[in-house]
LUMLUMMI-143074 format. One line per 2 residues: number of its first residue (from 1); for each residue x, y negated, z of N, C-alpha, C, O. Coordinates in steps of 0.1 Angstrom, whole numbers, plus 5000, padded with zeros to 4 digits. Layout:
residues N
NUM = X/Y/Z/X/Y/Z/X/Y/Z/X/Y/Z  ...
END
This chain:
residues 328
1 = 3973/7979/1773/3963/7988/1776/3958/7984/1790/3965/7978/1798  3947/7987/1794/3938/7986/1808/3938/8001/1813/3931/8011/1809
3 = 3949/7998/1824/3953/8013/1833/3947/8006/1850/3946/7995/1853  3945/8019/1857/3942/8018/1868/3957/8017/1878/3969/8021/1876
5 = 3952/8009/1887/3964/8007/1899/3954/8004/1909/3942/8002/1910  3965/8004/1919/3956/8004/1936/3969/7997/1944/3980/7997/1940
7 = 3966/7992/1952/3973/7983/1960/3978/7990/1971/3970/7991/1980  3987/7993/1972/3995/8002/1985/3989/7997/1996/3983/7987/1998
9 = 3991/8008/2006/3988/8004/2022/3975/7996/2031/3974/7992/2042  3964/7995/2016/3953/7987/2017/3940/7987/2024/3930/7979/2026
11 = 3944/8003/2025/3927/8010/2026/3921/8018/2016/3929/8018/2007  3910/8023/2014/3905/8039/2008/3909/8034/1995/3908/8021/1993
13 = 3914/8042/1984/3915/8043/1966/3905/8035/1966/3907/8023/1966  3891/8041/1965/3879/8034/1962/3875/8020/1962/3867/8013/1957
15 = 3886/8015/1972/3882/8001/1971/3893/7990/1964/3893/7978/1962  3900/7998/1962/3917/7991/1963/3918/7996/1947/3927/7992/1941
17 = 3911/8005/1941/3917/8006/1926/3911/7999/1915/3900/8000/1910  3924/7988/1910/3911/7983/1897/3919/7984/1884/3928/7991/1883
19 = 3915/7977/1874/3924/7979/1858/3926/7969/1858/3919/7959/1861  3938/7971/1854/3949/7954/1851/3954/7964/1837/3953/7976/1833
21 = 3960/7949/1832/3962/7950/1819/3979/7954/1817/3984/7947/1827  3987/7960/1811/3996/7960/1814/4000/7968/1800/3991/7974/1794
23 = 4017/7969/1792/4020/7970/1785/4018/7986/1779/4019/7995/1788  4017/7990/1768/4018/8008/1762/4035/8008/1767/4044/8002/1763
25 = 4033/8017/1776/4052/8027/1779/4057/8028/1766/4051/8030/1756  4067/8026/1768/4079/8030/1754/4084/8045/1764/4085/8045/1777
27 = 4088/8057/1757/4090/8070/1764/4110/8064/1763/4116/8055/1757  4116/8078/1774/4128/8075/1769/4129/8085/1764/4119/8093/1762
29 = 4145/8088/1762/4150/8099/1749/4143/8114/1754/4141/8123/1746  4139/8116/1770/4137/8130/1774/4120/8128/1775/4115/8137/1780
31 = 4113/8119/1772/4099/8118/1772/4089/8118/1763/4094/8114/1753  4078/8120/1761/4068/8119/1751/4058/8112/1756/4055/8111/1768
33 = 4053/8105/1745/4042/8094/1747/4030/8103/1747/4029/8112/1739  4021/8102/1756/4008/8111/1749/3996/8100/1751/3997/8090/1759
35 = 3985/8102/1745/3973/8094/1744/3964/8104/1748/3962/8114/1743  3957/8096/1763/3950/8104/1772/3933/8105/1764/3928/8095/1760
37 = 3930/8114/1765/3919/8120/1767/3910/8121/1777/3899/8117/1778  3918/8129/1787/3908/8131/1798/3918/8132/1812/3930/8132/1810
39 = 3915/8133/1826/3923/8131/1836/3915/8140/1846/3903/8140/1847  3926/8151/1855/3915/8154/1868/3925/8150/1881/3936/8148/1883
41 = 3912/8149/1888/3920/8141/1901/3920/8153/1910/3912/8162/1911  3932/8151/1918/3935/8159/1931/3934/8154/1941/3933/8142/1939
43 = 3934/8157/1952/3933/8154/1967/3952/8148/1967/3956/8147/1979  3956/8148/1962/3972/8143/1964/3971/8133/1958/3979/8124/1961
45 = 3961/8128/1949/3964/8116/1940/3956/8100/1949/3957/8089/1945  3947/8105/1961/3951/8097/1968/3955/8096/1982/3958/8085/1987
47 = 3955/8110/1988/3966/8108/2001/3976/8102/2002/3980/8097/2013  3987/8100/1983/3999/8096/1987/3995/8080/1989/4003/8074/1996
49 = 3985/8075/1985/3978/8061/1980/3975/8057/1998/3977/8046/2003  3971/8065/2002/3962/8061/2018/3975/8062/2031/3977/8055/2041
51 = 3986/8077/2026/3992/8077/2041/4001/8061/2041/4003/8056/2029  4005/8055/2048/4010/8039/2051/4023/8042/2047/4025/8040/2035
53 = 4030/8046/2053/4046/8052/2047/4048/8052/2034/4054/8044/2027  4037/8065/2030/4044/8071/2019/4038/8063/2010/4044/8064/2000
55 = 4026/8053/2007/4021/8046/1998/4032/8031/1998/4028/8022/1991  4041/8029/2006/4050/8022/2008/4061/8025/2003/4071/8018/2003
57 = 4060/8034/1999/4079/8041/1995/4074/8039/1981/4079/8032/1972  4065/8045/1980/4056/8045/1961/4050/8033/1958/4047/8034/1946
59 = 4046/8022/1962/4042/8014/1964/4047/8006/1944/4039/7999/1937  4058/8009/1942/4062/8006/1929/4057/8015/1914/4061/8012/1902
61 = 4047/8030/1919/4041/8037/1914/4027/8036/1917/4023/8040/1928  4017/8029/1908/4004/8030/1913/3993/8032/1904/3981/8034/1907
63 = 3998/8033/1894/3985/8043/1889/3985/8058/1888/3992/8065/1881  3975/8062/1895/3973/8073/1904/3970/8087/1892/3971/8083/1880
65 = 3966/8100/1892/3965/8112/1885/3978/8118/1876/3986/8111/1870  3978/8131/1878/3988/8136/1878/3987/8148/1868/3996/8154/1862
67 = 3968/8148/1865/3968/8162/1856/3961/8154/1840/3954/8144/1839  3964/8160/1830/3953/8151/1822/3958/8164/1807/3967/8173/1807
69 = 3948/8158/1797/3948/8162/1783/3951/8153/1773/3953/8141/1776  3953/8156/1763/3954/8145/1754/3962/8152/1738/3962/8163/1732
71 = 3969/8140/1735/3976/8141/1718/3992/8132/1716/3995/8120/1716  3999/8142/1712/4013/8138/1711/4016/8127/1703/4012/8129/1691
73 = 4024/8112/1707/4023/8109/1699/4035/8101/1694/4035/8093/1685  4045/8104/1701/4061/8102/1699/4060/8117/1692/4052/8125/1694
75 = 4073/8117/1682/4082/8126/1677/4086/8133/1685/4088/8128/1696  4089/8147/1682/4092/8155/1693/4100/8168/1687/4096/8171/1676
77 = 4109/8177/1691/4116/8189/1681/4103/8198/1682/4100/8203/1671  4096/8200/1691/4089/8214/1687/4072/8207/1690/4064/8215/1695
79 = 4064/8193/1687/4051/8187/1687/4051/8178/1685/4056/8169/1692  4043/8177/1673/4041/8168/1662/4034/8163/1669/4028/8168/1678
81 = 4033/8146/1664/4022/8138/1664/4011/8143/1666/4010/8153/1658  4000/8143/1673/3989/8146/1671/3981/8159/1677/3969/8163/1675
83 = 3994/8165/1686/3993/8180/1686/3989/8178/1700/3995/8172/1708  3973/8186/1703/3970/8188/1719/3977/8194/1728/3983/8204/1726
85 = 3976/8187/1740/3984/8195/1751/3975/8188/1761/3969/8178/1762  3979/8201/1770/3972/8197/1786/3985/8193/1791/3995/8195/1783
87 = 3988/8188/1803/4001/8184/1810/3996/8180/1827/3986/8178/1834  4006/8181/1829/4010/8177/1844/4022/8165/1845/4032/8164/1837
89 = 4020/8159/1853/4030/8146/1860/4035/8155/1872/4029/8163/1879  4052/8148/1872/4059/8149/1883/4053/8140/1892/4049/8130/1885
91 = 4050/8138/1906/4050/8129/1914/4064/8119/1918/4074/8126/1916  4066/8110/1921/4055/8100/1917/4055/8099/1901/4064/8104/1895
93 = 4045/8092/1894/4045/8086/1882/4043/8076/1877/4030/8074/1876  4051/8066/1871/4044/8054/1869/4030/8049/1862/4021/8041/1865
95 = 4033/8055/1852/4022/8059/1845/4016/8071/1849/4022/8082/1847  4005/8069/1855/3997/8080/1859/3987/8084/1852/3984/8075/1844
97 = 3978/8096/1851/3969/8100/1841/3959/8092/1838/3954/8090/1827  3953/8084/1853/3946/8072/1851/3948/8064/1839/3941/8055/1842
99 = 3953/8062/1828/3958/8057/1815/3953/8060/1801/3949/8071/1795  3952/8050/1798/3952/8056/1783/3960/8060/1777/3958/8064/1766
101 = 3972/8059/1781/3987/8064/1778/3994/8063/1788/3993/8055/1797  4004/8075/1787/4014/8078/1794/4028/8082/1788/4032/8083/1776
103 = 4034/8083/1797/4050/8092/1795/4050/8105/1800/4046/8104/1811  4053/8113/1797/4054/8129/1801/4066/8133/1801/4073/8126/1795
105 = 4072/8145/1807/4083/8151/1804/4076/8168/1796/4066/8175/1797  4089/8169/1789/4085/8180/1779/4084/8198/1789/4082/8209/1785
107 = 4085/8195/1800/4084/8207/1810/4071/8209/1815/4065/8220/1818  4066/8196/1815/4050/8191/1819/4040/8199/1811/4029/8204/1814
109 = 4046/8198/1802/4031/8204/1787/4029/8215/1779/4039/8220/1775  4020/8218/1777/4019/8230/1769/4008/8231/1757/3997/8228/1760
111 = 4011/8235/1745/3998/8229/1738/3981/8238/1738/3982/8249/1742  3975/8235/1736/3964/8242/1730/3957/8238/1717/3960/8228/1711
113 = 3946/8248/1714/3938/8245/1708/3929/8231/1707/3922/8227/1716  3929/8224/1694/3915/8212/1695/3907/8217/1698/3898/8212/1706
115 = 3906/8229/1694/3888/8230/1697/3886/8235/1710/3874/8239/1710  3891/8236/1721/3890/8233/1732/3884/8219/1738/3885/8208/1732
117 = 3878/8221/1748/3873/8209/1759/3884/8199/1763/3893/8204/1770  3884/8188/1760/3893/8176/1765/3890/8176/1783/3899/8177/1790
119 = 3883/8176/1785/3877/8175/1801/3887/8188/1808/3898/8187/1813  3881/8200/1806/3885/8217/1812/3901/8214/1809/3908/8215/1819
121 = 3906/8212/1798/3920/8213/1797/3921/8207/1805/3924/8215/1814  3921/8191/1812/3928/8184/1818/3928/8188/1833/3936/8183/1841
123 = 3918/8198/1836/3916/8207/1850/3927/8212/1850/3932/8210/1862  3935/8218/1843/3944/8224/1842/3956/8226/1851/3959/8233/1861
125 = 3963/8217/1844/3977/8210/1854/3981/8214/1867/3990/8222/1867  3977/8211/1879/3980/8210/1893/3976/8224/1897/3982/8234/1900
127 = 3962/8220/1896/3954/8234/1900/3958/8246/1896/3960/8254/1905  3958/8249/1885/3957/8265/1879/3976/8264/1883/3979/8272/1892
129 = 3984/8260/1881/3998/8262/1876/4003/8268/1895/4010/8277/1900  3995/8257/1903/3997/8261/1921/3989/8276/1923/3994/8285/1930
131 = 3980/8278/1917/3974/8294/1916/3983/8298/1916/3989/8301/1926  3988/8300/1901/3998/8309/1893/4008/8315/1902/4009/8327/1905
133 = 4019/8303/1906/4029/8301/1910/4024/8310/1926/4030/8321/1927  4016/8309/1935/4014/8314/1946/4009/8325/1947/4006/8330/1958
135 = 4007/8335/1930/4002/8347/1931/4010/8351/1922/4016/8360/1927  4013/8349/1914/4024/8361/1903/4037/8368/1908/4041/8380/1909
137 = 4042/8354/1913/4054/8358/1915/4057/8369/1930/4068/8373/1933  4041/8373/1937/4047/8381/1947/4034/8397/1948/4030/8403/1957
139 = 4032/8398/1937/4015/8409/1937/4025/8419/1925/4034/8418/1918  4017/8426/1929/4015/8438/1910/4004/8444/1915/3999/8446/1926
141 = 4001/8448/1902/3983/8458/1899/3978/8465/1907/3986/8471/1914  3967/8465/1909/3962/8473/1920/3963/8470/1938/3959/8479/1945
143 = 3968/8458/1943/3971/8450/1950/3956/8447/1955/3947/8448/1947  3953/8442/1971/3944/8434/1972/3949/8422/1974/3960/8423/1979
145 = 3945/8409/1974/3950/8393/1975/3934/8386/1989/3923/8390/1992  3938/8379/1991/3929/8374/2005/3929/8360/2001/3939/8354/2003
147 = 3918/8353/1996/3920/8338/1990/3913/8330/1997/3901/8328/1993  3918/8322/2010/3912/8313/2015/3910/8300/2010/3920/8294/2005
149 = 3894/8293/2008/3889/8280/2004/3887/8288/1988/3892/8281/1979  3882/8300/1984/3882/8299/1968/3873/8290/1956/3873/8290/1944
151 = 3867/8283/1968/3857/8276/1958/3860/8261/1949/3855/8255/1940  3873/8260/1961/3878/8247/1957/3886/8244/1943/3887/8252/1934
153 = 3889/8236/1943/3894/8232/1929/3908/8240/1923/3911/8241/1911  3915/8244/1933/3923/8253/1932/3922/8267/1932/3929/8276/1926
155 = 3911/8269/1942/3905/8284/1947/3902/8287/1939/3904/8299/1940  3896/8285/1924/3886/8286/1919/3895/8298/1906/3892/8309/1901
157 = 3909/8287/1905/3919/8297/1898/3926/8306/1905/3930/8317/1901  3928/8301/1914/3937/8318/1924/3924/8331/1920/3927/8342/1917
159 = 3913/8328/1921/3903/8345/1920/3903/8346/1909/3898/8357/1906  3906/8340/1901/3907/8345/1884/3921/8348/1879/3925/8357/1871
161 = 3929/8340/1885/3942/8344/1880/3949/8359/1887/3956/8367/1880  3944/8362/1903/3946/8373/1910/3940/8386/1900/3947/8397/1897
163 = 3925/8383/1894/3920/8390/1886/3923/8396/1876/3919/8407/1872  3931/8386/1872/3937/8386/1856/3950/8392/1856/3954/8394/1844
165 = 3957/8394/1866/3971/8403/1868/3967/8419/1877/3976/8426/1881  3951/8422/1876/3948/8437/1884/3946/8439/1896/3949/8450/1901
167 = 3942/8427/1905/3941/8428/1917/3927/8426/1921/3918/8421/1914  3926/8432/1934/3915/8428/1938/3914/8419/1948/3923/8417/1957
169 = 3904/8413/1947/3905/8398/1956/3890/8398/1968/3878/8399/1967  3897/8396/1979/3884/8390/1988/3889/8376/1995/3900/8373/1999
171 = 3874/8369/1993/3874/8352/1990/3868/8346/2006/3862/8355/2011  3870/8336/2011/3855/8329/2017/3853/8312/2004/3859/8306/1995
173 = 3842/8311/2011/3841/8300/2012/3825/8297/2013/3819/8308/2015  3814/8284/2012/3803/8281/2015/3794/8293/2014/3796/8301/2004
175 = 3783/8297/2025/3774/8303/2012/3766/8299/2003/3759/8308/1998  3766/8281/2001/3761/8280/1986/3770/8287/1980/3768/8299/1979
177 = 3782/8283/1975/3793/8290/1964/3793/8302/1966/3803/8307/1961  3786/8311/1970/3796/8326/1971/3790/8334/1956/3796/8344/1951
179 = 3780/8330/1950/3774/8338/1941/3787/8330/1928/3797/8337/1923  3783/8317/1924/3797/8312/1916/3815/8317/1921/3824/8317/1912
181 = 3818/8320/1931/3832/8326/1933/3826/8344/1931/3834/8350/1924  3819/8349/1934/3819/8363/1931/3821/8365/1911/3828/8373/1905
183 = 3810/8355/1905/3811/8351/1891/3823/8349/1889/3827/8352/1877  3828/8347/1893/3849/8345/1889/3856/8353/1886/3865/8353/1877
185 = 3849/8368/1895/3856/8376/1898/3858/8380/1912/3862/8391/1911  3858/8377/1922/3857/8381/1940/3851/8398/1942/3840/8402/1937
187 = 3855/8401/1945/3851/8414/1949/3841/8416/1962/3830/8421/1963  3851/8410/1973/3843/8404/1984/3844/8391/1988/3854/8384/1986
189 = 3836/8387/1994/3837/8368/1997/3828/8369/2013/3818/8377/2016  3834/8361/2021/3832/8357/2034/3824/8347/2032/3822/8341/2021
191 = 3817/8344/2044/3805/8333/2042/3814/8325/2053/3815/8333/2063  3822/8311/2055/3829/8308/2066/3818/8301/2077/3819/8300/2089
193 = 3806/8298/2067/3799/8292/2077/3788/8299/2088/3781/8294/2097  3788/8309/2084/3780/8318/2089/3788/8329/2098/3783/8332/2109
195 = 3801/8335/2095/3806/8343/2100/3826/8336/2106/3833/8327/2102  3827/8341/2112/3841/8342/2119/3851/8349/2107/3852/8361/2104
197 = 3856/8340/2101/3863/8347/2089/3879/8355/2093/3883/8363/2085  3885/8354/2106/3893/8363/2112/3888/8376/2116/3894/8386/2112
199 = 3875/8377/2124/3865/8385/2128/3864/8393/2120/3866/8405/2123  3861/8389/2107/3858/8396/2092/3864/8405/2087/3860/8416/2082
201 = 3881/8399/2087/3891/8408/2078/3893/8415/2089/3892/8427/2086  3895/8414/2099/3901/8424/2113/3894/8438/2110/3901/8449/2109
203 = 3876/8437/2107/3867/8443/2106/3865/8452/2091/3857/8461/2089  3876/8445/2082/3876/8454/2072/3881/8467/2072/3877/8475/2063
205 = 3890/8472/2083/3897/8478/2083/3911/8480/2073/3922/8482/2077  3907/8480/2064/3925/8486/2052/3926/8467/2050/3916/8460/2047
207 = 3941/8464/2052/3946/8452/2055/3951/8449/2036/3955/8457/2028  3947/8436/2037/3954/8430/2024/3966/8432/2021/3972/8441/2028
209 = 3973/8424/2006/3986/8428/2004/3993/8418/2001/4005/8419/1998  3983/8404/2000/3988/8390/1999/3978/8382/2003/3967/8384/1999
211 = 3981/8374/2008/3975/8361/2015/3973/8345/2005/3985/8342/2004  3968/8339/2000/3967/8327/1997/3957/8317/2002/3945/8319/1998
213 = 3959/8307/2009/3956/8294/2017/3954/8286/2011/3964/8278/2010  3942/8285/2004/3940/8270/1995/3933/8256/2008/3929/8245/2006
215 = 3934/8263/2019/3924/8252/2029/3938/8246/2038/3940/8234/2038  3946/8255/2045/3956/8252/2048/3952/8241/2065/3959/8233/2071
217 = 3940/8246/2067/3935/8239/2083/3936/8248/2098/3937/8243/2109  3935/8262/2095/3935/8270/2101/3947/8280/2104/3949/8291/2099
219 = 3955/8269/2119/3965/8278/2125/3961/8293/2129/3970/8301/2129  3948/8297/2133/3944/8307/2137/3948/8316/2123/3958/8323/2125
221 = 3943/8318/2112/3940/8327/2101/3960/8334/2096/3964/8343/2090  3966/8323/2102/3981/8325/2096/3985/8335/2110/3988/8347/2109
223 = 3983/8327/2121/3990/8335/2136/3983/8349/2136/3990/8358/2139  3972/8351/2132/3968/8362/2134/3962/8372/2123/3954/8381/2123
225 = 3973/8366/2111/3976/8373/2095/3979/8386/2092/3977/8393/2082  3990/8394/2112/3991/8403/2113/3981/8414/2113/3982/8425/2106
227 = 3973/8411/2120/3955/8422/2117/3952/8423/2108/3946/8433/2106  3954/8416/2097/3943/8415/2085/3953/8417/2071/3947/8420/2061
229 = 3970/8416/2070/3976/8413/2062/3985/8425/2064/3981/8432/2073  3994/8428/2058/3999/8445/2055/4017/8441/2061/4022/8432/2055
231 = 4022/8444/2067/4037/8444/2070/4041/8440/2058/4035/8445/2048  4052/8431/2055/4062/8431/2043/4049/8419/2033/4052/8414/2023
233 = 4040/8419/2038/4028/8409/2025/4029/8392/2027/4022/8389/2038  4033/8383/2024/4037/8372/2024/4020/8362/2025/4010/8366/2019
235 = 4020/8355/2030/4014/8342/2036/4012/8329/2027/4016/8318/2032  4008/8328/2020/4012/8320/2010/4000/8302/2013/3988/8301/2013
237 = 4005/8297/2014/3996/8284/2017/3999/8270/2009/4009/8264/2010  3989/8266/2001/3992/8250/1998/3986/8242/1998/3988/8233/1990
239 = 3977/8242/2004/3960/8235/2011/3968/8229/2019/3980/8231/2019  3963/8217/2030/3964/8208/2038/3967/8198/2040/3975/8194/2032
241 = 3965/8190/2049/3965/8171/2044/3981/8165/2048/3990/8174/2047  3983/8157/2051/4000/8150/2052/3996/8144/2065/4007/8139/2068
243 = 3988/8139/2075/3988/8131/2085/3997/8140/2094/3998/8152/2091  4004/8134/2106/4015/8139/2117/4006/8151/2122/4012/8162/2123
245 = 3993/8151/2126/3985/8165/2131/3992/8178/2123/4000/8187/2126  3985/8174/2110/3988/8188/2093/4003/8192/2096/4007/8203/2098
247 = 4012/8175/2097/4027/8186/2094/4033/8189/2104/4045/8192/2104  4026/8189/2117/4030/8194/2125/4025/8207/2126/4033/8215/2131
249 = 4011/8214/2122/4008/8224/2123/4019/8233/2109/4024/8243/2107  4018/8223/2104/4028/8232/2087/4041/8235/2094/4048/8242/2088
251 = 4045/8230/2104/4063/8228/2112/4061/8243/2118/4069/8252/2117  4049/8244/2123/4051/8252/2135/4047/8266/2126/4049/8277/2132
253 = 4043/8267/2114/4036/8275/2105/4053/8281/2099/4054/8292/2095  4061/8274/2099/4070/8277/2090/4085/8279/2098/4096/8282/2093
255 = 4081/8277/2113/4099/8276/2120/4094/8279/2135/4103/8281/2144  4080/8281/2140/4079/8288/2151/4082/8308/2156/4078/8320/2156
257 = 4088/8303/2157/4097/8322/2158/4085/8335/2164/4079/8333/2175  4084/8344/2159/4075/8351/2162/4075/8356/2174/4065/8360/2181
259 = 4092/8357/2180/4090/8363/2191/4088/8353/2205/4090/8358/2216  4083/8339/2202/4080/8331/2209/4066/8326/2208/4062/8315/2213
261 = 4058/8337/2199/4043/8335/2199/4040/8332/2189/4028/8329/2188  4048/8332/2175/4045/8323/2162/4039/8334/2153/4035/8344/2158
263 = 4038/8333/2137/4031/8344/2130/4044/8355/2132/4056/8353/2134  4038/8363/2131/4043/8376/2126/4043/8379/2114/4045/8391/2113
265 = 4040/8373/2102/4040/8373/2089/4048/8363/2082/4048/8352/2086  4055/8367/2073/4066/8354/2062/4054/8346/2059/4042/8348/2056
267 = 4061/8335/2060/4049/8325/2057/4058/8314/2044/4070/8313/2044  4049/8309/2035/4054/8302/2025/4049/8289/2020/4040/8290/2013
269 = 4053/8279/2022/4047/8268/2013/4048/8269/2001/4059/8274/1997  4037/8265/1991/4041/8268/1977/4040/8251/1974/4030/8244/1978
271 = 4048/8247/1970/4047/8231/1964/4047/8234/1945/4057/8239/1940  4041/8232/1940/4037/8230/1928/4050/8226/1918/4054/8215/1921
273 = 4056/8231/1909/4066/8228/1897/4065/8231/1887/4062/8243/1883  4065/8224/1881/4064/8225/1862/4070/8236/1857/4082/8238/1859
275 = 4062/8246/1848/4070/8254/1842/4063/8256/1832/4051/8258/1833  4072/8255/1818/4068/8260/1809/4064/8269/1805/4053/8269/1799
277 = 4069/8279/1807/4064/8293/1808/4052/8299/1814/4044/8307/1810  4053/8293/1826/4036/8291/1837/4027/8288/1826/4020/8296/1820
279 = 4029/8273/1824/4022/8265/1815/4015/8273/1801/4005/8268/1797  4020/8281/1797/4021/8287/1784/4012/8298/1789/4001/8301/1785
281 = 4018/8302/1796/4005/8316/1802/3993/8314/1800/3984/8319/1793  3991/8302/1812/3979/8296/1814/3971/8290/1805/3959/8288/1807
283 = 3978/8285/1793/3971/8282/1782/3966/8290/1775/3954/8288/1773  3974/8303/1768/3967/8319/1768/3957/8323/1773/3946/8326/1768
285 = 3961/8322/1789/3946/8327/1798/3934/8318/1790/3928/8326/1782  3931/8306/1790/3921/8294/1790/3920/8298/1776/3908/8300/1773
287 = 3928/8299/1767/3920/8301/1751/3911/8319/1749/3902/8325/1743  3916/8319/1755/3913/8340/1754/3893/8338/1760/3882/8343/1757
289 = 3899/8327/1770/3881/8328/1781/3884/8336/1789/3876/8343/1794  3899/8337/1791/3902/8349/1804/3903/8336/1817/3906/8341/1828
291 = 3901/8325/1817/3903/8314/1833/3898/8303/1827/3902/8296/1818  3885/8303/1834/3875/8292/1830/3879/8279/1842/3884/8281/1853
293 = 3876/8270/1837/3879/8254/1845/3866/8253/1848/3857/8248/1840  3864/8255/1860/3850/8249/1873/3849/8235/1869/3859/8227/1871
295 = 3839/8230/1864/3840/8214/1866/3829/8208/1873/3818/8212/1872  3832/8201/1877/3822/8198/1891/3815/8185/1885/3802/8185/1887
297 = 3821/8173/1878/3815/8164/1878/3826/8155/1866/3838/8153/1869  3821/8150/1856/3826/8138/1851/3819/8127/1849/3807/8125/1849
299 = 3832/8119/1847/3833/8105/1852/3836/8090/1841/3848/8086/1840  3829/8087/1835/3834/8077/1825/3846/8068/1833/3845/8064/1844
301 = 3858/8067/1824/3868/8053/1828/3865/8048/1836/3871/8048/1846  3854/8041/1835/3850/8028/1845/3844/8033/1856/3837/8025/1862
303 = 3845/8044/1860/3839/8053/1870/3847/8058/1881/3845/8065/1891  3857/8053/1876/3871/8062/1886/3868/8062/1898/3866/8073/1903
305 = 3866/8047/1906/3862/8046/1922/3852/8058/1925/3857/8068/1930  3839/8057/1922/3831/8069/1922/3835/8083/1924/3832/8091/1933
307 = 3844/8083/1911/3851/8100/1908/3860/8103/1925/3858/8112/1933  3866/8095/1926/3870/8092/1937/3867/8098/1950/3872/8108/1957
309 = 3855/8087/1952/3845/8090/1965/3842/8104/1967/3845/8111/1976  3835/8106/1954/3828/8122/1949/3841/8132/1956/3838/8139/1966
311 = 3852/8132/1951/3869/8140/1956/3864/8138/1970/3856/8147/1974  3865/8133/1976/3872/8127/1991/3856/8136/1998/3859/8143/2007
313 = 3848/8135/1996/3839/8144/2003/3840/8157/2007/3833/8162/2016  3853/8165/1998/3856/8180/2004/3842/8189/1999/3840/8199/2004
315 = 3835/8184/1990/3824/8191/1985/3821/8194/1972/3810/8198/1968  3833/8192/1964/3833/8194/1948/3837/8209/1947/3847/8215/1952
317 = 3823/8215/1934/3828/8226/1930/3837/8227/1920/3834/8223/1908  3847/8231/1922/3860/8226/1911/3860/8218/1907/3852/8210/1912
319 = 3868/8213/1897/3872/8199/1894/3867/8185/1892/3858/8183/1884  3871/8174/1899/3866/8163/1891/3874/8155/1884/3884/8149/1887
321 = 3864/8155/1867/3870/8144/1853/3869/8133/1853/3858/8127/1855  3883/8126/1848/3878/8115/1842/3882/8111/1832/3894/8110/1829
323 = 3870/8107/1821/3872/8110/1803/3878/8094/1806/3875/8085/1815  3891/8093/1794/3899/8085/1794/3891/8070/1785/3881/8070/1778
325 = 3899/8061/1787/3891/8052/1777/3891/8047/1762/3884/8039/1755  3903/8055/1759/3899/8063/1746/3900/8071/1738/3908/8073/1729
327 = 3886/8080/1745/3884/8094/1746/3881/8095/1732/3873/8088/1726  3888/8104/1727/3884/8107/1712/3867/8110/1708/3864/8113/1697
END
């Protein structure tokens, strides 16, 4: 098969990623083969590619994407041949979504309907499951939630998923986007470009009841989470880049002591983990038309570098696809 790879430590994806030819994976006993469909890319699928280190440690993993759709096509106790699933990759992966085939693990997947979108499912994975995971497990009904960056590719499911468990949500982000994130579901939405988005919630008066950070750039909005966020309401963040600046501000986000100037709010990294049961919700949600997949832009196979570029701008409205190369 002709899968994408990129050459460690080289310089931008875009330039360094090309298709080499290379053999169909044989799965092992805990894996399933799937035949890709479609692939969405995250902002993780090429930072690990660009930071020098860490594209050096992975350097023996290089084809890149983590989220994708597709059709079962190893034997399996509970999916047959043939049977759709959206899925997620553990990082690293050798076989990355970039592929026309891959290896999966059975925690990774969940099925749906064919008659669903090959493209929208493959949005799926990363994004909606980091929503999920950063809002269920700490809200109940009637709650307000505070979703920083909602426009983004992840934001996009935190205001629907917050929605979709009885909460009310106030968003920022562009004010092109604010009419499409209100469409989500947002109750209220900040304009960040226009207004002081600290300024704002201070000015709300009645303080949120959970915090989620899809932008993860702004030490100010956490340090001063206390004005705007409710005693006992958790901080929740999984936005932000890996250069020594980011994880030093994430150090000081997570182990600077309040009584030496730091937040006064529990603060949480949410890192992303497969769960089946996540998985299965969210598949529910997406067939019902209760959490639609934002799609920003697809990308034929041979388009990857592009799809790429398009990512790395910080200007896609939800996701970007890439239909596999052989896309049913």
């Amino acid at each position: 098969m002709q899968t994408y790879q990129y050459t460690a430590s080289s310089g931008p994806i875009e330039h360094t990623l090309t298709l080499k030819n290379i053999a169909v994976p044989t799965p092992s006993a805990s894996q399933i083969l799937i035949r890709t469909s479609a692939a969405s890319l995250n902002p993780i699928d090429y930072k690990l590619s660009e930071a020098p280190l860490i594209s050096y440690l992975t350097r023996y993993f290089t084809t890149p994407g983590l989220d994708f759709s597709g059709h079962v096509v190893s034997e399996t106790s509970d999916l047959s041949p043939g049977t759709f699933v959206y899925g997620r990759l553990t990082p690293p992966a050798k076989y990355g979504a970039l592929s026309p085939y891959l290896v999966a693990s059975r925690s990774g997947l969940a099925k749906l309907s064919s008659k669903v979108s090959a493209e929208e499912a493959a949005g799926l994975g990363t994004a909606a499951q980091t929503a999920y995971q950063a809002i269920v497990p700490f809200v109940r009904e009637g709650q307000t939630v505070f979703i920083n960056g909602a426009s983004g590719g992840t934001g996009v499911f935190a205001v629907q998923i917050a929605k979709n468990v009885g909460c009310k949500v106030v968003a920022t982000c562009s004010g092109a986007n604010v009419q499409m994130v209100k469409d989500l579901g947002a109750d209220e939405v900040v304009d960040y470009r226009s207004q002081d988005v600290l300024g704002a919630l201070k000015a709300r008066g009645e303080k949120v009841d959970h915090v989620v950070d899809a932008v993860g750039k702004s030490g100010e909005l956490y340090f001063g989470a206390h004005h705007y966020l409710k005693e006992g309401g958790i901080y929740a963040q999984f936005g932000g880049g890996i250069s020594l600046v980011d994880t030093k501000d994430l150090m000081g986000k997570m182990l600077w002591p309040s009584m030496f100037g730091g937040g006064q709010r529990t603060f949480k990294f949410i890192s992303c983990m497969n769960n089946t049961k996540d998985m299965e919700k969210i598949a529910e949600w997406f067939e019902a038309g209760k959490l639609k997949v934002v799609v920003d832009s697809t990308y034929a196979y041979d388009q990857a570098p592009q799809a790429f570029e398009k990512l790395k701008t910080g200007r896609a409205k939800g996701k970007v696809i890439v239909t596999a190369a052989n896309r049913d």
